[in-house]
N, CA, C and O of each residue as an XYZ file, in Angstrom:
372
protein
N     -83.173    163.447     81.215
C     -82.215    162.433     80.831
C     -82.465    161.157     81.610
O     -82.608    161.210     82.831
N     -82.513    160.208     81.061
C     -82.443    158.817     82.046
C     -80.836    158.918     82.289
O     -79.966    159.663     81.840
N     -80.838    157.691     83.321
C     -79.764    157.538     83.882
C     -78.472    156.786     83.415
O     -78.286    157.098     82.239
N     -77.570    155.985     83.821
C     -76.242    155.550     83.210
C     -75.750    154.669     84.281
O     -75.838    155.208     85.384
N     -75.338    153.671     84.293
C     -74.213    152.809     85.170
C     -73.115    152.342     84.588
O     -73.005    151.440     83.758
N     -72.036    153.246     85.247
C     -70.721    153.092     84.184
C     -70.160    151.825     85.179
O     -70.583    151.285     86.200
N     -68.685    151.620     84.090
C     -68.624    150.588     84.295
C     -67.295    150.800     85.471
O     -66.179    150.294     85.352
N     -67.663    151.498     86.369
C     -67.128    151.254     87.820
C     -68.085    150.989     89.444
O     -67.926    151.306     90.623
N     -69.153    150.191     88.594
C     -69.884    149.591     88.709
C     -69.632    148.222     89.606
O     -69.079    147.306     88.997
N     -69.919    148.030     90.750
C     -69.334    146.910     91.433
C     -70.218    145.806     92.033
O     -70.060    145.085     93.018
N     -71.315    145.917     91.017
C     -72.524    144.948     91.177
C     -72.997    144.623     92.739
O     -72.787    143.548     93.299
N     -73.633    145.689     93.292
C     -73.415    145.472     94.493
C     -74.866    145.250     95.157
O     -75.094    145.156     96.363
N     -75.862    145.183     94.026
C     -76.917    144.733     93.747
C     -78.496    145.514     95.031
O     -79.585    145.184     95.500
N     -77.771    146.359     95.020
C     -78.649    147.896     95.973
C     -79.882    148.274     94.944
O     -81.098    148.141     95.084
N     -79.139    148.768     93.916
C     -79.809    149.468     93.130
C     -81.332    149.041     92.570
O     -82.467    149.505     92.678
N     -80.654    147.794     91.854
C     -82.260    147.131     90.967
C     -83.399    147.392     92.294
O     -83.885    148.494     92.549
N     -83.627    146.403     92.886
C     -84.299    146.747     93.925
C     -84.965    148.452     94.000
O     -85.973    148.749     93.360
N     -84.515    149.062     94.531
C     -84.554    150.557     94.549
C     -85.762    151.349     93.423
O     -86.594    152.228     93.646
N     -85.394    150.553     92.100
C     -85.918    151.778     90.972
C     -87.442    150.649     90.866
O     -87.659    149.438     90.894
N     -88.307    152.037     90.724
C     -89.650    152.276     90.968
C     -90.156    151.514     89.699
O     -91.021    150.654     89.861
N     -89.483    151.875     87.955
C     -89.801    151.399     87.136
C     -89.213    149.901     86.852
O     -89.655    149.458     85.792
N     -88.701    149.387     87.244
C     -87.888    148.690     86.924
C     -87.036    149.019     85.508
O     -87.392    148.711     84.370
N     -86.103    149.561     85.810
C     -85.420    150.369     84.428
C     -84.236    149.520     84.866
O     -83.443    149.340     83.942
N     -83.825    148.833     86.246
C     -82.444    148.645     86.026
C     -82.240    146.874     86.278
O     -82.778    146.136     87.102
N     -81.157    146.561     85.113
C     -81.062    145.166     84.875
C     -79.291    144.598     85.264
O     -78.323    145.237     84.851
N     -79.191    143.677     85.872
C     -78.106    142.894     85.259
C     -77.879    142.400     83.688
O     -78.509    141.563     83.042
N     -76.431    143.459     83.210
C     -76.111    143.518     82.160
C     -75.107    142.015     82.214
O     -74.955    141.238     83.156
N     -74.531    141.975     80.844
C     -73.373    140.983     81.173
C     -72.107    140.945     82.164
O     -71.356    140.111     82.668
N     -72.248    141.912     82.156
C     -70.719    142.413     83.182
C     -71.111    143.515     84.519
O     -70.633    143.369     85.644
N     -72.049    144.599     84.148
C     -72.518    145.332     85.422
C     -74.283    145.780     85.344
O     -75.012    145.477     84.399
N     -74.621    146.382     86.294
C     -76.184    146.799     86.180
C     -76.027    147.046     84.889
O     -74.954    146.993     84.288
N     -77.670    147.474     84.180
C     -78.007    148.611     83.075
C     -78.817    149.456     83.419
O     -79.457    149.080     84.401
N     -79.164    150.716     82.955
C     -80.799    150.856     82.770
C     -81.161    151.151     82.021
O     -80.663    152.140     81.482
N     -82.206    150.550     81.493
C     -83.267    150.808     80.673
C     -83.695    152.374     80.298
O     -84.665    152.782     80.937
N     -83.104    153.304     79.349
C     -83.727    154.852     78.956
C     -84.884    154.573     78.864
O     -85.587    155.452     79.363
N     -85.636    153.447     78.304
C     -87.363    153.626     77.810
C     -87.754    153.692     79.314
O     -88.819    154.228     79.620
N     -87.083    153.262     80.095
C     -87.978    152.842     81.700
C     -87.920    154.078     82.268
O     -89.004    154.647     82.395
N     -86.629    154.827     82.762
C     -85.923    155.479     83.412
C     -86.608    156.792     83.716
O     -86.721    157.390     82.646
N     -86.949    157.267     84.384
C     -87.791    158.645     84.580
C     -86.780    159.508     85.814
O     -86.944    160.707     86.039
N     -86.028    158.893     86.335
C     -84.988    159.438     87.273
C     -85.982    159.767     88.342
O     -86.167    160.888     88.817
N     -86.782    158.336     88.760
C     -87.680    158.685     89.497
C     -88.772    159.963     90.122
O     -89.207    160.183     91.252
N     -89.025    160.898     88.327
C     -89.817    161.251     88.367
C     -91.159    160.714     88.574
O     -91.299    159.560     88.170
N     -92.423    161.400     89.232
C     -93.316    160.424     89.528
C     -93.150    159.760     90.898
O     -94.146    159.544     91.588
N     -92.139    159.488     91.239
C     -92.279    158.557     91.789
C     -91.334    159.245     93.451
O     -92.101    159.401     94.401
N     -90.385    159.470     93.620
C     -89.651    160.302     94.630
C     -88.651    161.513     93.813
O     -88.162    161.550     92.683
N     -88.619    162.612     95.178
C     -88.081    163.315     94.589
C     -86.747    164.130     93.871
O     -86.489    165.239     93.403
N     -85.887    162.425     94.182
C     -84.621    162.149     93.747
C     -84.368    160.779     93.107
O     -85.223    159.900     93.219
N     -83.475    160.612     92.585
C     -83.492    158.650     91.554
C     -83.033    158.242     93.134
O     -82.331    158.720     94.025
N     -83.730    157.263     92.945
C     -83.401    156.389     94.437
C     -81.851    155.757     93.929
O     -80.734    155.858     94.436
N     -82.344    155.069     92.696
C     -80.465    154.327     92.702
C     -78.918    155.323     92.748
O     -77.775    154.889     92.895
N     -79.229    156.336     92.622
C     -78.254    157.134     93.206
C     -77.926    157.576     94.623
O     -76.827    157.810     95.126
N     -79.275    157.638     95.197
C     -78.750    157.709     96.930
C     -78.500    156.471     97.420
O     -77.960    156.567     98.522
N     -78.683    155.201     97.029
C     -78.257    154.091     97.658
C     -76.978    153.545     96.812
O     -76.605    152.418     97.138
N     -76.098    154.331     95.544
C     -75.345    153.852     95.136
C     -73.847    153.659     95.835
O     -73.056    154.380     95.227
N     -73.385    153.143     96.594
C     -71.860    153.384     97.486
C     -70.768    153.441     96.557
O     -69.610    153.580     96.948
N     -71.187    153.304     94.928
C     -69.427    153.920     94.686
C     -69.916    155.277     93.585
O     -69.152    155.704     92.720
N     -71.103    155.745     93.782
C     -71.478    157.137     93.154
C     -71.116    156.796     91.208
O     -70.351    157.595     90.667
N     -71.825    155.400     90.164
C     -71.375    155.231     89.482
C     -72.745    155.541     88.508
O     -72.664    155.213     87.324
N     -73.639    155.989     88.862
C     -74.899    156.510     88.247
C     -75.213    158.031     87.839
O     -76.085    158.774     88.290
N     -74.443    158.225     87.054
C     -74.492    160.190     86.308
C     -75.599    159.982     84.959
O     -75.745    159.064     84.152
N     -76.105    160.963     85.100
C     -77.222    161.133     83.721
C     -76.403    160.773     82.876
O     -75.182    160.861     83.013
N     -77.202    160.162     81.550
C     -76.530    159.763     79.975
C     -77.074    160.901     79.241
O     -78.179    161.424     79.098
N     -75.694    161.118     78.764
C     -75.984    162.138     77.853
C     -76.494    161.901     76.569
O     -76.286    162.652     75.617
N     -77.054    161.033     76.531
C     -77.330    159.909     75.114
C     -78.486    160.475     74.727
O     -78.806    160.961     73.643
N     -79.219    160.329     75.980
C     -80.706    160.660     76.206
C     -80.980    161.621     77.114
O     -81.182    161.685     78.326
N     -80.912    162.624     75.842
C     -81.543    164.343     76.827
C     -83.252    163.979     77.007
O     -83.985    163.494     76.145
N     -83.636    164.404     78.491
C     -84.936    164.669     78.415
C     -85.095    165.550     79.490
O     -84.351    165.701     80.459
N     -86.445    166.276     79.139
C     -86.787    167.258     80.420
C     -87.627    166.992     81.452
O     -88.141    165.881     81.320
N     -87.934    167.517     82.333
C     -88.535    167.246     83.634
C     -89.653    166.200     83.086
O     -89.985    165.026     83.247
N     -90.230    167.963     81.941
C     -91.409    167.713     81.491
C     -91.873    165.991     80.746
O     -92.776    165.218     81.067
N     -90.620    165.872     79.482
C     -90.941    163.983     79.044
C     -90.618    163.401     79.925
O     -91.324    162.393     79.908
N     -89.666    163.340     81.138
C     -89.813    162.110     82.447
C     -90.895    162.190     82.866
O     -91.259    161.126     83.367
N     -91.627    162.979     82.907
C     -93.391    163.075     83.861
C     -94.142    161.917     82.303
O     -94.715    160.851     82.529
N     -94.018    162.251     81.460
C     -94.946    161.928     80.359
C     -94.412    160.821     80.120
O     -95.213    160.059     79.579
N     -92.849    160.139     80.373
C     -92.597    158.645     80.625
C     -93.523    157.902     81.604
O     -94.422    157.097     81.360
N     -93.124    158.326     82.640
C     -93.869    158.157     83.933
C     -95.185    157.778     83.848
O     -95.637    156.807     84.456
N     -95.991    158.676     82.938
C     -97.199    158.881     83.302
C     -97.692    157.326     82.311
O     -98.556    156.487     82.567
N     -96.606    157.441     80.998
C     -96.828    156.086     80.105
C     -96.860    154.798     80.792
O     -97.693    153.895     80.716
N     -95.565    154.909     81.619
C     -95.455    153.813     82.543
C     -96.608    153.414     83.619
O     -97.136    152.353     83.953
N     -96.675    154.103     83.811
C     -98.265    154.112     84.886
C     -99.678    153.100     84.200
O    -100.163    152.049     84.618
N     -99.987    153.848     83.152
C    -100.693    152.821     81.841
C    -100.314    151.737     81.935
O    -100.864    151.079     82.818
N     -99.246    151.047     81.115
C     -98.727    150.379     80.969
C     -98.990    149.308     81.878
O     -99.352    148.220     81.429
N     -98.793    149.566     83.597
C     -98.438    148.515     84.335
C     -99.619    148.340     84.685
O     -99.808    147.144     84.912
N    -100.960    149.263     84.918
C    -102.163    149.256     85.191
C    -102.778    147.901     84.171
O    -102.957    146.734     84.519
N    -102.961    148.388     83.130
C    -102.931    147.585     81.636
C    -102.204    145.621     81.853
O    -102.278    144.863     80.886
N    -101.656    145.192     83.049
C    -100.843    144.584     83.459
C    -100.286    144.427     82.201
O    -100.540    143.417     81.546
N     -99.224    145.697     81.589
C     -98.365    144.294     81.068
C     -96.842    145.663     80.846
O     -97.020    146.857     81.088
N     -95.839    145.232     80.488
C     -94.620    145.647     80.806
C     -93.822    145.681     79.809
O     -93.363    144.550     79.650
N     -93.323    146.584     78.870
C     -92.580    146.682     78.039
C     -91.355    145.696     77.798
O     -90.300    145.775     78.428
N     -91.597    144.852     76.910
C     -89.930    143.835     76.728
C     -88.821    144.630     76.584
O     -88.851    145.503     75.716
N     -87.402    144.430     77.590
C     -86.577    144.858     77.282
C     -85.196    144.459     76.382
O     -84.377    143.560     76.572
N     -85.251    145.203     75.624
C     -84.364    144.254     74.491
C     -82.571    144.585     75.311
O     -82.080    145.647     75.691
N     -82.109    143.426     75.322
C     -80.659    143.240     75.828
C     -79.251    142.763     75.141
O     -78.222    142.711     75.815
């Protein structure tokens, strides 16, 4: 599953920073993240970083987007391409 920033969300601007893919954006009102980005820092550490640095705990998986270990590795691994390739998926907002 990628991740979620609900909206008790207190823009406290930890997070973006943090994620490996860049999956997470200033929305109009609080963070977002990006599901195409989001690997829940598979690949990359062995927990989502924006959840251990979150101080009001507002980042729970989306249930929107089921995925398994296995497609976060095969996100990951897309993403990897991708940035090698220099170039970076547009995120539509």
């Amino acid at each position: 599953m990628a991740l979620l920033i609900t909206d008790e969300c207190i823009n406290c601007d930890v997070c973006e920073p943090e994620c490996p893919n860049q999956a997470i954006y200033l929305g109009k009102e609080i963070y977002e993240i990006d599901p195409q980005r989001c690997t829940e820092c598979v690949g990359h550490f062995d927990e989502p970083q924006c959840v251990q640095v979150c101080p009001v705990a507002c980042i729970p998986l989306n249930p929107v987007f089921i995925e398994s270990r296995e497609t976060l590795w095969e996100k990951y691994q897309r993403l990897q391409v991708e940035q090698a390739a220099g170039g970076v998926t547009a995120r539509v907002l």
